[in-house]
Each structure stands twice: as structure tokens, then as C-alpha cells.
C-alpha positions in Angstrom: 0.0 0.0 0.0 1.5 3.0 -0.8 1.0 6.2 0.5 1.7 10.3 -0.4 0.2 11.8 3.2 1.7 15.6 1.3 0.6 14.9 -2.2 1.2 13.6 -5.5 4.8 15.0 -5.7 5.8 14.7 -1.6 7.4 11.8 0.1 6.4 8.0 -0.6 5.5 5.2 2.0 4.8 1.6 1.8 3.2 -0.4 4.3 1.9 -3.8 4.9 -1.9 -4.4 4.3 -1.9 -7.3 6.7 0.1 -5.6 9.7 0.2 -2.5 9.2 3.7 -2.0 9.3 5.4 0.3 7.4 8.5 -1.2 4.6 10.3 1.7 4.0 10.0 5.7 2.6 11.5 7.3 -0.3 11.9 11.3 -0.3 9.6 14.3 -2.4 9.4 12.7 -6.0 6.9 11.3 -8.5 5.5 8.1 -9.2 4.9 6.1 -12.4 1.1 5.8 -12.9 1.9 1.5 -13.0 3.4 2.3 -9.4 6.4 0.3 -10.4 8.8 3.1 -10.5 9.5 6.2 -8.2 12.2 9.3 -9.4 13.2 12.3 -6.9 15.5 14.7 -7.3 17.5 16.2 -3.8 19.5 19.1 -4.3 22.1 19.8 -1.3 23.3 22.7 -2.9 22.2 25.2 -5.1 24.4 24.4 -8.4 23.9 20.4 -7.9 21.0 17.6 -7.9 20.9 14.3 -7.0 18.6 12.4 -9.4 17.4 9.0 -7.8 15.6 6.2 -9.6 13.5 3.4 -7.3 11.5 0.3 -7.5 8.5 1.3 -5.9 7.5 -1.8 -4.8 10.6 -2.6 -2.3 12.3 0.6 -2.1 15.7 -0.3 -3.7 17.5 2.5 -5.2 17.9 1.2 -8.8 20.2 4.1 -9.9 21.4 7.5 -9.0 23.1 10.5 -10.8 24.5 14.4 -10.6 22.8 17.0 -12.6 24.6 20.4 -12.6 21.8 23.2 -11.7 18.5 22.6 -9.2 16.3 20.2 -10.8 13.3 18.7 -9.4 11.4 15.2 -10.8 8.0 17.0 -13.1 6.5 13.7 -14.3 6.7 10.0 -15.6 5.8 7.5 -18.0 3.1 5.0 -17.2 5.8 2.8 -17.5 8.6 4.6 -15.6 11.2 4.2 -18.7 10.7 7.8 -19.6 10.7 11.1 -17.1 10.9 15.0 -17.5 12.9 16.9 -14.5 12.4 20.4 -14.9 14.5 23.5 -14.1 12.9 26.2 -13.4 14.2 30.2 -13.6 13.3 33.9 -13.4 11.5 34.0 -17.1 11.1 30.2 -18.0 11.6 26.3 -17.5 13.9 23.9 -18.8 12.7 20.7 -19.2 15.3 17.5 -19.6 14.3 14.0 -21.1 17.4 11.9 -21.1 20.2 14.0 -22.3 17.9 16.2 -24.0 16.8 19.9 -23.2 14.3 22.3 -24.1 13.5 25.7 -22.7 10.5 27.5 -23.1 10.1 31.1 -21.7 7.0 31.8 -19.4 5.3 30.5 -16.1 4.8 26.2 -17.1 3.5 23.5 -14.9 4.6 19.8 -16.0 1.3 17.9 -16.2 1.6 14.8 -17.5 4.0 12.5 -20.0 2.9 10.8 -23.0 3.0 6.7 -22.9 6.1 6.7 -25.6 7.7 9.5 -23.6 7.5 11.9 -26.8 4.9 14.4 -25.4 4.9 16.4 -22.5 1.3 18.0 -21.8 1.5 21.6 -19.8 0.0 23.9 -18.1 0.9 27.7 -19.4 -0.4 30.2 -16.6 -0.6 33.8 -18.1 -2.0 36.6 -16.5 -5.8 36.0 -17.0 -6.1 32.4 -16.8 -3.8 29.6 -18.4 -3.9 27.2 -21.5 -3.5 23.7 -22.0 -0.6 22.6 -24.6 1.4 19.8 -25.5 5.4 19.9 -25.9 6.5 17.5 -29.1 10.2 16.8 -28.0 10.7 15.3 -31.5 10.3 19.0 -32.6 10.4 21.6 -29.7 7.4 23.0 -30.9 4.5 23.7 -28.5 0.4 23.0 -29.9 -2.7 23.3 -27.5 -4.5 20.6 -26.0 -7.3 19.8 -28.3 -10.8 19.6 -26.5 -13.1 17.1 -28.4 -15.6 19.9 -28.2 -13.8 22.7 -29.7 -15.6 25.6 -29.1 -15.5 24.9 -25.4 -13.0 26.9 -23.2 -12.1 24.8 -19.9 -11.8 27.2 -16.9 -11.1 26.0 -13.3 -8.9 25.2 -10.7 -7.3 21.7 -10.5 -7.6 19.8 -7.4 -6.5 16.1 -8.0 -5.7 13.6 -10.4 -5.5 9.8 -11.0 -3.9 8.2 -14.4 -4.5 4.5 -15.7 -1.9 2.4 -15.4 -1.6 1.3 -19.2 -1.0 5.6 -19.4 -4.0 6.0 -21.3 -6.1 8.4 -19.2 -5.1 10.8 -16.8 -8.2 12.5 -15.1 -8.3 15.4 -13.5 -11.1 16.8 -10.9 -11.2 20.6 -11.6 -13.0 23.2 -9.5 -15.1 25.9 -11.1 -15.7 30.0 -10.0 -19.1 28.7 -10.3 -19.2 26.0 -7.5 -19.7 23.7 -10.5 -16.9 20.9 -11.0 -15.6 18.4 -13.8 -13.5 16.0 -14.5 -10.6 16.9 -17.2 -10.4 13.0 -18.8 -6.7 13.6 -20.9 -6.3 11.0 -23.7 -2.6 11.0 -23.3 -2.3 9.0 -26.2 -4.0 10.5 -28.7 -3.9 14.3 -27.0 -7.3 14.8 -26.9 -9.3 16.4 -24.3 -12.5 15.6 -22.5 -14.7 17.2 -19.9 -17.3 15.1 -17.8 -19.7 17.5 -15.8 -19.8 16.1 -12.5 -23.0 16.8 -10.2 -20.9 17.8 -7.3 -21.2 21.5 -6.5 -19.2 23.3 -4.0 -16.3 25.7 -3.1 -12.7 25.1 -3.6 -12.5 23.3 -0.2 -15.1 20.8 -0.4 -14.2 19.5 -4.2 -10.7 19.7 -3.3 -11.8 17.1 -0.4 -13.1 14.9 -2.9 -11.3 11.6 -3.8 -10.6 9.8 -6.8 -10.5 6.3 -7.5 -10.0 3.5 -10.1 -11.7 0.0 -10.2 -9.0 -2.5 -10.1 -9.8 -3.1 -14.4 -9.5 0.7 -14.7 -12.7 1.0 -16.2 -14.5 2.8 -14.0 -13.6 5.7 -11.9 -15.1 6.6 -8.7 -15.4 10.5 -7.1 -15.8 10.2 -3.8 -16.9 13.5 -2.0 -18.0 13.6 1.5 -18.3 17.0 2.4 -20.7 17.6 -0.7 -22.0 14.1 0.0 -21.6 12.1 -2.9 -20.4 9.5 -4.9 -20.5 9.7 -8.8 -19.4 6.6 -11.0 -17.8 7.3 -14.5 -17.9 4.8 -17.1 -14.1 5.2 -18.7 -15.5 3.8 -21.4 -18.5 6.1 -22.7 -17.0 9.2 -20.3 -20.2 9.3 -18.6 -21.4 9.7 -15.4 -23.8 6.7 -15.0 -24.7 6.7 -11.1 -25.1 9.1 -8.5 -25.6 8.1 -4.6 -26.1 10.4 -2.1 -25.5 10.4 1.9 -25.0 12.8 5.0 -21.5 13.7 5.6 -19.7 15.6 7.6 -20.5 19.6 8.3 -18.5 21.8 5.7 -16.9 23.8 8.2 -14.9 20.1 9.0 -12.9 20.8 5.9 -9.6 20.5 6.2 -7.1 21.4 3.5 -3.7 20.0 5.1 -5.8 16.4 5.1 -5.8 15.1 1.4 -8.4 13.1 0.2 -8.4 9.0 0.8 -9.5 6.2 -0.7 -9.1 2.4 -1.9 -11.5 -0.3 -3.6 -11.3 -4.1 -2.9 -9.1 -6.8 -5.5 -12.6 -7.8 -7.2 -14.1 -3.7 -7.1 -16.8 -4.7 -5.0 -16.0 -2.2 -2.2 -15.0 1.7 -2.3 -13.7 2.8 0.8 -13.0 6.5 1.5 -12.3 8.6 4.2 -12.7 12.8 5.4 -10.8 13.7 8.4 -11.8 11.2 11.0 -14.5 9.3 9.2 -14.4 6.5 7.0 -17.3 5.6 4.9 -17.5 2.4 2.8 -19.5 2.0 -0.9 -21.0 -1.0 -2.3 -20.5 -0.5 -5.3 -22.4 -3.8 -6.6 -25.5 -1.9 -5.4 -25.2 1.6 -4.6 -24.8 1.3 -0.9 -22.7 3.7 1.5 -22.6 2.1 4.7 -22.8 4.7 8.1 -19.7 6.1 8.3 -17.0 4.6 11.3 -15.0 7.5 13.5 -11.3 6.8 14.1 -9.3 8.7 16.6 -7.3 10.7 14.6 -7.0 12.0 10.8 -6.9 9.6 8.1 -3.8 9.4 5.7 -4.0 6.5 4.2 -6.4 3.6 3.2 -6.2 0.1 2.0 -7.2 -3.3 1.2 -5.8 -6.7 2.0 -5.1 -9.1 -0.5 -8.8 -11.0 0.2 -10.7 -8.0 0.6 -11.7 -8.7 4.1 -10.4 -6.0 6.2 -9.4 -2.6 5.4 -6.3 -1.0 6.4 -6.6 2.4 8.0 -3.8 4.8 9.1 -3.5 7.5 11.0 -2.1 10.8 11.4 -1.7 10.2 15.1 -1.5 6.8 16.6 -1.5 2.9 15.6 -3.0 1.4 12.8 -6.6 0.4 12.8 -8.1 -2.6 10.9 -12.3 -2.7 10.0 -14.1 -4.9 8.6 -14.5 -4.3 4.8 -17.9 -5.4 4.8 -19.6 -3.9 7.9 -17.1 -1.2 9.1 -16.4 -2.8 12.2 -12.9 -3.1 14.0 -11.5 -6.0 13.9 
């Protein structure tokens, strides 16, 4: 089970499912959406960087290197073969792939990587607003993000992501001016954009509470919001939202932003668990269920399955591990 309690480019842990136990932690980097492969760059001093390469799945360090400069780990492959560091300076960003660099002038945000590692896909923030484009590295030329509905001009404020581990999708929960929300699917394939509107409506706070999940075949994706009190159900397949279940959650004022969102489903997708401050609530997703929510004694960071699906794994922010029953809630 592994674990970002500061976000998607903080520190990594891995701990046991069926004790609890924490393996081992790797330092601030990013994670290869197949969760094989983990990259963070350290620099000590301000003209050097340490670029690290692990396997995710025991920790090892695989392979390390010097970079001249500060450089810090922007992105990965699905795969983990190919990653993007990024340097970053008064007027503009360098980006590295392998041995190769390309620097682009103006305020950029790494989003993702393409599959064959020959597309970065950015953010470009200008002074009303930003754009979507796509960097070819074959020929340092920058293109925007196509939308499939072209007339359509995405606005909001990204909160969190998810990608498919075969690098297809990576999708996106943005936050609207409007309290309205969506979900940004990015083919990262093909390039092509897609927005799902989501019936989850809310500030910044409350959406940025809200989790998101993948069934264990990645084709379905679960948003999990507890302060709005909801849980939508994508069908990756048509980009639709097909089912809506509603419960009570928690008071809004119970938002808290250092907590990030939590959540897990069970090796045969029959159970969503998912968790908001000191509650954890648990979905059948086989029939639309959530079950009353179970109160732990401390914040949630982290949440996961065993292997059998019986008990769920739920850790804290302060104190031991607690074990419930994946079926009922229960301790166990």
C-alpha cells in the first residue's frame, strides 16, 4: 500500500496491508502511474542535484546521478522508462528528457508525460487564466490541448488527479468559479481532451476534499466527495457519469485542507472505501450502498485493502494502525 500523506509529488511510504507495518519511505518525487517506478531529485546545494531512480514496490534504489543546476522530478511515464525533470528560472523552465533539453520562456506547470515518452502535456499560466498545450520533444514546438468539443473553453482550478496504469487516461477533478466541477479526462495517447460534468457542486475546499479512484480493471472511476455528500461513477469507457448516490456527511466547516483526500476499492471492485478527516465511509459499489460512516481517533492518511478483501487498512495521522471490517465497518 503505498502512501503520499503531502501529495502527489511529496514523500512516498509503503506499508503492509496485513500488519500495518510500514517497509520503507522514499523522499519528495513522482510516481509512475503502473506504481512500479518512483524518481526524486534532492539538491544539497544550489548548483547540484541528485537524481534518484527506485522500484516502488521494495524501495531499492535502482540508480542515482549528478545533474549540474536545481532540478526537481516533473513527471513520468506509465511505464517509468521515460521522465521530464524540470528547471525552473526567473523568465522560464527547462525541461530534460534523457540528455535532452528544451527551454521554453513563461510560467509552465509539467502535467503529465505521453506513454512513448514523446509528449509532455503543460499547463501555461498567463495573466488572466492559463492554457493547456502539448510539448513534441521530437520538434520543440509547443500546440494546444485539443478539447473534443472545440468551441469549449475549460476554466477551473485543479484539485486532483488519478492516471491508468496502461498511461491512457489521466483525469483530473477541476473546481469551477461557479461551484460547478468536472472531470478533465486527458487522452494521453491520442492528446485529446474531454470534460465530464460532474454533479458535485461546492467551493474550492469541499471539491478539493473529494477523492478519486480507479476500479482494479480501470474502467471505471469513482469520485468520492464527503463533504458535498456524494459519490459519482464514471464509465471510462462512454466518459459518462452513470450513477449518483447520495449520503450525510460531515458539516463543511470540517474541511480540512492539510488532510488530502483517501480512498481504496477491494481486489474484485466490489468495495470503495473512502475517508474525510476522522470518518471512513464504505460504498457498495455492486448496489449503490454507503454504509454509516465509522469514526477513528485521529485523521486519516491512508487507506487500503488486504489481498482477500476482508479488512481494510486504515492509518492515521496520530497513533497505531486500525483494521475494520470491509464489509460492515467494524474493528476488527
Amino acid at each position: 500500500m503505498l502512501v503520499r500523506p503531502n501529495g502527489q509529488f511529496g514523500p512516498l511510504q509503503a506499508y503492509d496491508v496485513r500488519t500495518g507495518e510500514r517497509h520503507f519511505a522514499l523522499p519528495a518525487g513522482v510516481l509512475s502511474a503502473d506504481g512500479r517506478t518512483f524518481v526524486a531529485a534532492a539538491a544539497p546545494k544550489a548548483n547540484r542535484t541528485t537524481v534518484a531512480r527506485y522500484d516502488a514496490r521494495s524501495g531499492k534504489l535502482l540508480r542515482g546521478w549528478p545533474l549540474p543546476d536545481r532540478w526537481s522530478a516533473a513527471a513520468l511515464s506509465a511505464d517509468g522508462r521515460h521522465s521530464v525533470l524540470a528547471h525552473y528560472w526567473r523568465s522560464g523552465v527547462t525541461l530534460r528528457t534523457g540528455r535532452a533539453t528544451t527551454a521554453l520562456r513563461g510560467t509552465f506547470d509539467v502535467e503529465a508525460l505521453s506513454p512513448n515518452g514523446r509528449k509532455v502535456f503543460l499547463v501555461h499560466w498567463k495573466r488572466n487564466g492559463y492554457d493547456l498545450q502539448q510539448l513534441d520533444l521530437a520538434t520543440n514546438k509547443l500546440a494546444p490541448t485539443r478539447l473534443d468539443e472545440p468551441d469549449e473553453k475549460m476554466t477551473g482550478q485543479a484539485t486532483t488527479a488519478v492516471a491508468t496504469r496502461d498511461g491512457h487516461w489521466l483525469l483530473t477533478l477541476y473546481s469551477k468559479s461557479d461551484m460547478h466541477s468536472f472531470i478533465h479526462a486527458l487522452d494521453l495517447r491520442t492528446g485529446l481532451a474531454h470534460c465530464i460534468d460532474l454533479p458535485l457542486i461546492g467551493d474550492i475546499f469541499t471539491i478539493g476534499s473529494t477523492a478519486l479512484t480507479l476500479s482494479p480493471n480501470e474502467s471505471t472511476l469513482y469520485v468520492a466527495s464527503p463533504y458535498i455528500g456524494r459519490v459519482a461513477t464514471i464509465d471510462l469507457s462512454t466518459l459518462e457519469v452513470t450513477r449518483v448516490r447520495r449520503f450525510r456527511g460531515p458539516s463543511t466547516y470540517e474541511v480540512n485542507m492539510l488532510i488530502g483526500p483517501s480512498a481504496a476499492v477491494t481486489p474484485n471492485g466490489r468495495m470503495l472505501a473512502f475517508s474525510a478527516g476522522k470518518l471512513v465511509w464504505l460504498y457498495d459499489a455492486a448496489f449503490g450502498v454507503v454504509r454509516k460512516a465509522t469514526s477513528v481517533q485521529s485523521a486519516v492518511s491512508g487507506l487500503g485493502f488486504d489481498p482477500d478483501g476482508r479488512r481494510l487498512l486504515v492509518l492515521q495521522r496520530r497513533g497505531a494502525p486500525i483494521f475494520l471490517d470491509a464489509a460492515t465497518g467494524d474493528r476488527r
